[in-house]
Biopython code that builds the backbone (N, CA, C, O; Angstrom):
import numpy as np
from Bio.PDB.StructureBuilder import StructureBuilder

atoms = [
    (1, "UNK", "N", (35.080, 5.448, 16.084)),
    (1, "UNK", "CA", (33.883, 6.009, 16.698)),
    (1, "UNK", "C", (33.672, 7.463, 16.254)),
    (1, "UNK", "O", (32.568, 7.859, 15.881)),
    (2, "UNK", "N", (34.747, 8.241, 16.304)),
    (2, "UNK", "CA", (34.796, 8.985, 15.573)),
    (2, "UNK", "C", (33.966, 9.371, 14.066)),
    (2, "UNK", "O", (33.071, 10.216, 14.097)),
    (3, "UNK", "N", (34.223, 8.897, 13.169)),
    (3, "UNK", "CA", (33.737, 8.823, 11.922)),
    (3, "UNK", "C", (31.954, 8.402, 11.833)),
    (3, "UNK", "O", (31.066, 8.730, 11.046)),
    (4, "UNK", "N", (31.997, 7.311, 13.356)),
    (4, "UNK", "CA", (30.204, 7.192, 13.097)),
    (4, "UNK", "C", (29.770, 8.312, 14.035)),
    (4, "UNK", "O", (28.656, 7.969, 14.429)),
    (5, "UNK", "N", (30.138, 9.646, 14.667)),
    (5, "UNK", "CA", (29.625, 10.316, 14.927)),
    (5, "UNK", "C", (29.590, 11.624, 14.087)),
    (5, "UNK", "O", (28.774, 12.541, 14.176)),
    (6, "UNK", "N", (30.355, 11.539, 13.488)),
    (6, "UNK", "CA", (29.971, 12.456, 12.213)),
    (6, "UNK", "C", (28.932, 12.447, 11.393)),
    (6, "UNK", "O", (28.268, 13.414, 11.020)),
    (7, "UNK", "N", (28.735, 10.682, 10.966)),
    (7, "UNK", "CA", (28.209, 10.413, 10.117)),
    (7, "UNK", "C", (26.600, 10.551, 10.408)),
    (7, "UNK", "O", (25.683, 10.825, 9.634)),
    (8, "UNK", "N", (26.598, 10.189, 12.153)),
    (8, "UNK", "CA", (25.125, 10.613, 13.027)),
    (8, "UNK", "C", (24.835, 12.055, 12.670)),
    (8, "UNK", "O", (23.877, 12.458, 12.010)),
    (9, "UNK", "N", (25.535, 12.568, 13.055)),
    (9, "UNK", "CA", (24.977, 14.087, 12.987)),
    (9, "UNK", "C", (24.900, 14.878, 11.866)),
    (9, "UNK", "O", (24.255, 15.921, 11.766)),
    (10, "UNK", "N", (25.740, 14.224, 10.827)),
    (10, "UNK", "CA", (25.385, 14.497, 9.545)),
    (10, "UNK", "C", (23.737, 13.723, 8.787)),
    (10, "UNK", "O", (23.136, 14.334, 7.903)),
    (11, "UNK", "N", (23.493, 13.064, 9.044)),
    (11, "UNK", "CA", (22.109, 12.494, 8.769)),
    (11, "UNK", "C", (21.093, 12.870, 9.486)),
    (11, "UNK", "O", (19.975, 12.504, 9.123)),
    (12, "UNK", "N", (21.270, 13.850, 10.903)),
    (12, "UNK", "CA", (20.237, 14.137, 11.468)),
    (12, "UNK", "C", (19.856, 15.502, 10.866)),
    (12, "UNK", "O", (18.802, 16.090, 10.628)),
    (13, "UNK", "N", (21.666, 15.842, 10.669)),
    (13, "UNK", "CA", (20.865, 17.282, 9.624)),
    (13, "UNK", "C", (20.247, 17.110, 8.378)),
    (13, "UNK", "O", (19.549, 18.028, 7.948)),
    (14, "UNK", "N", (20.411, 15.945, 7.644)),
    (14, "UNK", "CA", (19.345, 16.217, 6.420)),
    (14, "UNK", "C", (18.044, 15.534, 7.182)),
    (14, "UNK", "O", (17.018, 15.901, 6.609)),
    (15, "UNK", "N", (17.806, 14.772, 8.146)),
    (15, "UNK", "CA", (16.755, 14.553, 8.771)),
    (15, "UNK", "C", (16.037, 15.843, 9.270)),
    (15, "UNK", "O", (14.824, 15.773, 9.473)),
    (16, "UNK", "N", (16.787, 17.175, 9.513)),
    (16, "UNK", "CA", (16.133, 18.190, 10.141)),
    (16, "UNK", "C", (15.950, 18.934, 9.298)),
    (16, "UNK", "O", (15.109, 19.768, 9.635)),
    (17, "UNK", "N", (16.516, 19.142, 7.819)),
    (17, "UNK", "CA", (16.362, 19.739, 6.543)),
    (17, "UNK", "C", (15.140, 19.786, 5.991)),
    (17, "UNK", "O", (14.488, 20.733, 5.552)),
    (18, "UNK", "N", (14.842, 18.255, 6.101)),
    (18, "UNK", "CA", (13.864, 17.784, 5.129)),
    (18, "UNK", "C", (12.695, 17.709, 5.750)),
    (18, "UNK", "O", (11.731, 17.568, 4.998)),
    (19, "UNK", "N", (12.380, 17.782, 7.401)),
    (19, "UNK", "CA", (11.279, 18.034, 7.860)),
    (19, "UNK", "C", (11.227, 19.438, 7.955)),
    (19, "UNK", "O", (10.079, 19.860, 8.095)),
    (20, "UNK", "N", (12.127, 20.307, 7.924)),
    (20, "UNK", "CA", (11.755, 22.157, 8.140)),
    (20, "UNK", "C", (10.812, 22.469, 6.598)),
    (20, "UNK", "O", (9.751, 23.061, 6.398)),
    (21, "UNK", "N", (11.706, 21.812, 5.759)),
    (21, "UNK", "CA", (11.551, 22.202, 4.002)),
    (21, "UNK", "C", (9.720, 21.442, 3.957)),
    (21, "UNK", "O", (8.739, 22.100, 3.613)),
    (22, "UNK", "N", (9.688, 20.367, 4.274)),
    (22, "UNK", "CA", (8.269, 19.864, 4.254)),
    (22, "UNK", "C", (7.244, 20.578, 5.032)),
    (22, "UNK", "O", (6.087, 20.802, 4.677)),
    (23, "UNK", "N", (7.848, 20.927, 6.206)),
    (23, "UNK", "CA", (6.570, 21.745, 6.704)),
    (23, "UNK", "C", (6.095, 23.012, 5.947)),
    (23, "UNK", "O", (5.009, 23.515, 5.661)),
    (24, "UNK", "N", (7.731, 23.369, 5.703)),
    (24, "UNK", "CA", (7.600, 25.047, 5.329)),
    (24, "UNK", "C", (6.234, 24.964, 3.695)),
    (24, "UNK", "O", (5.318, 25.709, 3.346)),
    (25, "UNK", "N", (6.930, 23.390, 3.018)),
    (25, "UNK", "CA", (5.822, 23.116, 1.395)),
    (25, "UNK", "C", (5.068, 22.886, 2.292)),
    (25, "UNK", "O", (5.014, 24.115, 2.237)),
    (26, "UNK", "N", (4.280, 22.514, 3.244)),
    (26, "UNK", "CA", (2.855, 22.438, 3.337)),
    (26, "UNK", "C", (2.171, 23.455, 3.975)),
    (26, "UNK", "O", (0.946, 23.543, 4.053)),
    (27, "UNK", "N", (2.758, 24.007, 4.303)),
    (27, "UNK", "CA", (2.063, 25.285, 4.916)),
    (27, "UNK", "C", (1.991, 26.341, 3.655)),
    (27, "UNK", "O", (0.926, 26.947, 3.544)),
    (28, "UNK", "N", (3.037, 26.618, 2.687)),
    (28, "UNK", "CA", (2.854, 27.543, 1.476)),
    (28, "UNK", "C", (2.055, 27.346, 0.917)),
    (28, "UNK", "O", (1.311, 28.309, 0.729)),
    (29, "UNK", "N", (1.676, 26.056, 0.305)),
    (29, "UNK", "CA", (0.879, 25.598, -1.230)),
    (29, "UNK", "C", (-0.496, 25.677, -0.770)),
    (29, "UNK", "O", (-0.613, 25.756, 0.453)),
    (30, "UNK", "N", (-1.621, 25.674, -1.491)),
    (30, "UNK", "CA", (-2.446, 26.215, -1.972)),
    (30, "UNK", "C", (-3.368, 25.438, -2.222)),
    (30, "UNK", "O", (-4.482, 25.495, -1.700)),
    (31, "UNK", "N", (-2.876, 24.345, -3.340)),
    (31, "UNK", "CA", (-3.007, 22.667, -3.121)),
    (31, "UNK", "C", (-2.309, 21.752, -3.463)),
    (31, "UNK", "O", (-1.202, 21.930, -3.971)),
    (32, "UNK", "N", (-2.859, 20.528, -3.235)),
    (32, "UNK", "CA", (-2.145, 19.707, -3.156)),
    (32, "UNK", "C", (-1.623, 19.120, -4.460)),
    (32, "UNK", "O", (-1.641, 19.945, -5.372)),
    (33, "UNK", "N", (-1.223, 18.070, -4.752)),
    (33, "UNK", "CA", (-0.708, 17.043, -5.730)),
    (33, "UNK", "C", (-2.039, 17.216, -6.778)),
    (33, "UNK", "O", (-1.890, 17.857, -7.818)),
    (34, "UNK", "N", (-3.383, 16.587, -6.425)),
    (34, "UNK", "CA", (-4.309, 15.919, -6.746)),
    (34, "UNK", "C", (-5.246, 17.450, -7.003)),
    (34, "UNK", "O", (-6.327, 17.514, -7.589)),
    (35, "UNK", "N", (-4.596, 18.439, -6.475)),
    (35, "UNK", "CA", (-5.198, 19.791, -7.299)),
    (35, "UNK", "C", (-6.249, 20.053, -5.916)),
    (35, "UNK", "O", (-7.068, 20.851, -6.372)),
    (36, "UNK", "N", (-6.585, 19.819, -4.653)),
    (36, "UNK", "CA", (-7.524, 19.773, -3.939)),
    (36, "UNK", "C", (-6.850, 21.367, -3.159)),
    (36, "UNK", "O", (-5.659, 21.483, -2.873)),
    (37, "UNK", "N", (-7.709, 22.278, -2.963)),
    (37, "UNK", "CA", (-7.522, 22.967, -1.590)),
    (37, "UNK", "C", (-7.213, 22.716, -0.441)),
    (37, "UNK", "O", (-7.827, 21.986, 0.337)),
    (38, "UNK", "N", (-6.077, 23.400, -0.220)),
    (38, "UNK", "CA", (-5.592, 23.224, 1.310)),
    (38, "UNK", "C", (-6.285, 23.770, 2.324)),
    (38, "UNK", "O", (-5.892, 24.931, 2.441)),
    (39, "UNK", "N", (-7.120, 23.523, 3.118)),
    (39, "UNK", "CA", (-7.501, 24.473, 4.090)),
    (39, "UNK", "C", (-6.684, 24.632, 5.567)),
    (39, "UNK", "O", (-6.301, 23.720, 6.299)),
    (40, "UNK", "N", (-6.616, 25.345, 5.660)),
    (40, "UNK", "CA", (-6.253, 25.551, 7.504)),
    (40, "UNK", "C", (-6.162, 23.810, 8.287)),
    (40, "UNK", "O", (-5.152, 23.243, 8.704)),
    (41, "UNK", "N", (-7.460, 23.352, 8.275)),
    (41, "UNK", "CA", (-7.627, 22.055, 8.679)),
    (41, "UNK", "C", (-6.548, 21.082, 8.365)),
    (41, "UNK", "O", (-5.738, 20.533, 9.112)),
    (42, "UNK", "N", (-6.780, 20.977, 6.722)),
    (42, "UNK", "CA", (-6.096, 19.980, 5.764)),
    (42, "UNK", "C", (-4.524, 20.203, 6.346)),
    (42, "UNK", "O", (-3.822, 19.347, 6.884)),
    (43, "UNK", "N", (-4.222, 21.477, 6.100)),
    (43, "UNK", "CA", (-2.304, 21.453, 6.351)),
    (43, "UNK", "C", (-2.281, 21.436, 7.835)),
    (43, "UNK", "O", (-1.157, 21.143, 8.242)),
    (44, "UNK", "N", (-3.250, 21.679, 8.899)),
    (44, "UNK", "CA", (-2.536, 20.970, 10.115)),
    (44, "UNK", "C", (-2.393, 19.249, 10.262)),
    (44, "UNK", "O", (-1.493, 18.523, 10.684)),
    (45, "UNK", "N", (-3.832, 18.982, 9.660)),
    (45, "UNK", "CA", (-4.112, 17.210, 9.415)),
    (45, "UNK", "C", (-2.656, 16.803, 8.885)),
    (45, "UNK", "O", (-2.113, 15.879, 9.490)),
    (46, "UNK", "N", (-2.036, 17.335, 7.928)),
    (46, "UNK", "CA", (-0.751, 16.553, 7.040)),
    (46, "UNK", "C", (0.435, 17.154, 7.918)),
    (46, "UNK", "O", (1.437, 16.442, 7.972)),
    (47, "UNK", "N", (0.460, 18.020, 8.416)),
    (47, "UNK", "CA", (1.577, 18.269, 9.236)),
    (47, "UNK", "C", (1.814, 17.340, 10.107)),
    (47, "UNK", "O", (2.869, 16.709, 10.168)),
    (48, "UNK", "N", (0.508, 17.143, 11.097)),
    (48, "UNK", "CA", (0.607, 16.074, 12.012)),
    (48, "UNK", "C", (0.919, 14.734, 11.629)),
    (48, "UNK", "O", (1.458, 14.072, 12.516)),
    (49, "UNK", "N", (0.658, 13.991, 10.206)),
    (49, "UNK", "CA", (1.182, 12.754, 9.645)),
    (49, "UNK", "C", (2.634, 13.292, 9.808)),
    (49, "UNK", "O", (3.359, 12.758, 10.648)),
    (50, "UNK", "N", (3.114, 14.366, 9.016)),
    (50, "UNK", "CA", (4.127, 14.283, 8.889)),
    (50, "UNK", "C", (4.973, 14.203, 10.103)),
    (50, "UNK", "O", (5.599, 13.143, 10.110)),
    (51, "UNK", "N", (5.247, 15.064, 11.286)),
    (51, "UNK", "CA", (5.527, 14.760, 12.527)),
    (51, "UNK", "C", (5.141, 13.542, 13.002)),
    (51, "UNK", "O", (5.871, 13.180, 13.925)),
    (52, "UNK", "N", (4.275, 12.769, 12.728)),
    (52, "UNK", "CA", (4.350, 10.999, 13.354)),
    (52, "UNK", "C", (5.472, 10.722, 12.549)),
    (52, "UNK", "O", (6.524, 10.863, 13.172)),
    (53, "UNK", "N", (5.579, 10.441, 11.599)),
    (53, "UNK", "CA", (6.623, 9.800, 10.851)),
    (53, "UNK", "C", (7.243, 10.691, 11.175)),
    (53, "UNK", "O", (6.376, 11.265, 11.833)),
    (54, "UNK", "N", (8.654, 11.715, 11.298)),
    (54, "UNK", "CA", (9.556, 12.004, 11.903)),
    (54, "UNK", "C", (9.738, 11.263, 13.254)),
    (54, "UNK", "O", (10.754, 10.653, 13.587)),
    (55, "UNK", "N", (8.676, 11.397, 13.938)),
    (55, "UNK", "CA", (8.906, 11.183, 15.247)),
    (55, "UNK", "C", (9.338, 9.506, 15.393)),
    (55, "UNK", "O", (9.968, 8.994, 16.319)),
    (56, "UNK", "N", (8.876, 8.948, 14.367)),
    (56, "UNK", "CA", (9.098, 7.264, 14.543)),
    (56, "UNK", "C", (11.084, 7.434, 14.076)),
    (56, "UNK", "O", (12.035, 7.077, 14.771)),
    (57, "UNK", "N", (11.105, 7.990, 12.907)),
    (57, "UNK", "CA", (12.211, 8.548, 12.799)),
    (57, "UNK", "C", (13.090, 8.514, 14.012)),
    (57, "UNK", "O", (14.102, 7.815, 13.975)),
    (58, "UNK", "N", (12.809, 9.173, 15.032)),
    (58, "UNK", "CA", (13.428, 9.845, 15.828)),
    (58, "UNK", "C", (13.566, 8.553, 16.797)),
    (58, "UNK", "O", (14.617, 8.133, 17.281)),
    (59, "UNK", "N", (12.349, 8.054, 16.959)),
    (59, "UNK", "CA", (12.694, 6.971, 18.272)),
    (59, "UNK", "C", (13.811, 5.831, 17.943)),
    (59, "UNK", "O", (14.737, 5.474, 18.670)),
    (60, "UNK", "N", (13.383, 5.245, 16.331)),
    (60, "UNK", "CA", (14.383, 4.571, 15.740)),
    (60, "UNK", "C", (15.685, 5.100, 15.810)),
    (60, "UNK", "O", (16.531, 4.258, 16.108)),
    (61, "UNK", "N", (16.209, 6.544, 15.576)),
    (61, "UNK", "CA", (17.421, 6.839, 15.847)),
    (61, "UNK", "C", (18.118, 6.424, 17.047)),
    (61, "UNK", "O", (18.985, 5.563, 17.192)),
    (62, "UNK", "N", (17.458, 7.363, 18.051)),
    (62, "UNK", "CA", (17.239, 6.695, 19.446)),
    (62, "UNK", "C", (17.586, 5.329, 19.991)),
    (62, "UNK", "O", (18.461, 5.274, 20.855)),
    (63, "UNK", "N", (17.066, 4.349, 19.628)),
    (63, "UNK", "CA", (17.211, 3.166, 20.229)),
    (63, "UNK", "C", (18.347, 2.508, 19.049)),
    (63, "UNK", "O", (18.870, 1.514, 19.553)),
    (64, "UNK", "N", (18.742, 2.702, 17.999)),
    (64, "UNK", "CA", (19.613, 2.544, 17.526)),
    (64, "UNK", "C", (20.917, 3.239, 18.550)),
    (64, "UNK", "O", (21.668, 2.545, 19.236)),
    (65, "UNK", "N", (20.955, 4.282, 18.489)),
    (65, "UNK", "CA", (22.155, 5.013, 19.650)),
    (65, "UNK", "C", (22.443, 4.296, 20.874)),
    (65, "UNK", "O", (23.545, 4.112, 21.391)),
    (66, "UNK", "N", (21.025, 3.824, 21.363)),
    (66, "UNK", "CA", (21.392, 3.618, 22.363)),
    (66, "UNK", "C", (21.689, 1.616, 22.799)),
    (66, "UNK", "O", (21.893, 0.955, 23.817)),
    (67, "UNK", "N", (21.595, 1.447, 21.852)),
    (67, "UNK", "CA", (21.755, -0.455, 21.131)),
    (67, "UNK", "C", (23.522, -0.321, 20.814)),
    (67, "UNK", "O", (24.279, -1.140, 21.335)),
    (68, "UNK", "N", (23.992, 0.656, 20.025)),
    (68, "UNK", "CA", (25.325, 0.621, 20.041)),
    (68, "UNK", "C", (25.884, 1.521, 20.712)),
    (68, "UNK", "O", (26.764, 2.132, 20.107)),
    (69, "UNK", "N", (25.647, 1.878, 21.950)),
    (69, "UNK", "CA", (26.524, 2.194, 23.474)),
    (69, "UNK", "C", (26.493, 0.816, 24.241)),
    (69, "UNK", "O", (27.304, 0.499, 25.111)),
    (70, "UNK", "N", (25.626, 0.177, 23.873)),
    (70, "UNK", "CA", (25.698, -0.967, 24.744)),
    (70, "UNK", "C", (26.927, -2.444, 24.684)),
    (70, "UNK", "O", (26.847, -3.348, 25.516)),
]
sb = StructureBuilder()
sb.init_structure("model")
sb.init_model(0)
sb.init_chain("A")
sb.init_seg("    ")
for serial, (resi, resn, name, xyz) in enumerate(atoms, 1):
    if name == "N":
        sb.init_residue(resn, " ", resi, " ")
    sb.init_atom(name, np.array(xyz, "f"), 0.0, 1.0, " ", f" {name:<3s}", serial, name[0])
structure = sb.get_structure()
């Protein structure tokens, strides 16, 4: 049990890595992929995708955790 709680909290930190690092690229850039301007609007619009998907992330963790306490 040991070893799978390492292994949890080691994956939540690149889970928390990789959403700080994504917000931090969408809030910097300028534009996007496809060369379009970011406006104010645009990088809250993609932030918020991006936080749904974390957040599904998160519930899945969640009910995984709590499926093997049971």
């Amino acid at each position: 049990m040991k070893k799978q709680s390492r292994s949890w909290k080691i994956v939540s930190m690149i889970e928390l890595l990789a959403y700080v690092g994504l917000t931090i690229l969408i809030f910097l850039r300028k534009t996007d992929g496809a060369g379009v301007y970011q406006s104010p609007t645009l990088k809250v619009i993609t932030w918020g995708i991006l936080t749904a998907f974390f957040f599904v992330l998160l519930v899945i963790q969640l009910l995984w955790a709590w499926l093997a306490q049971r």
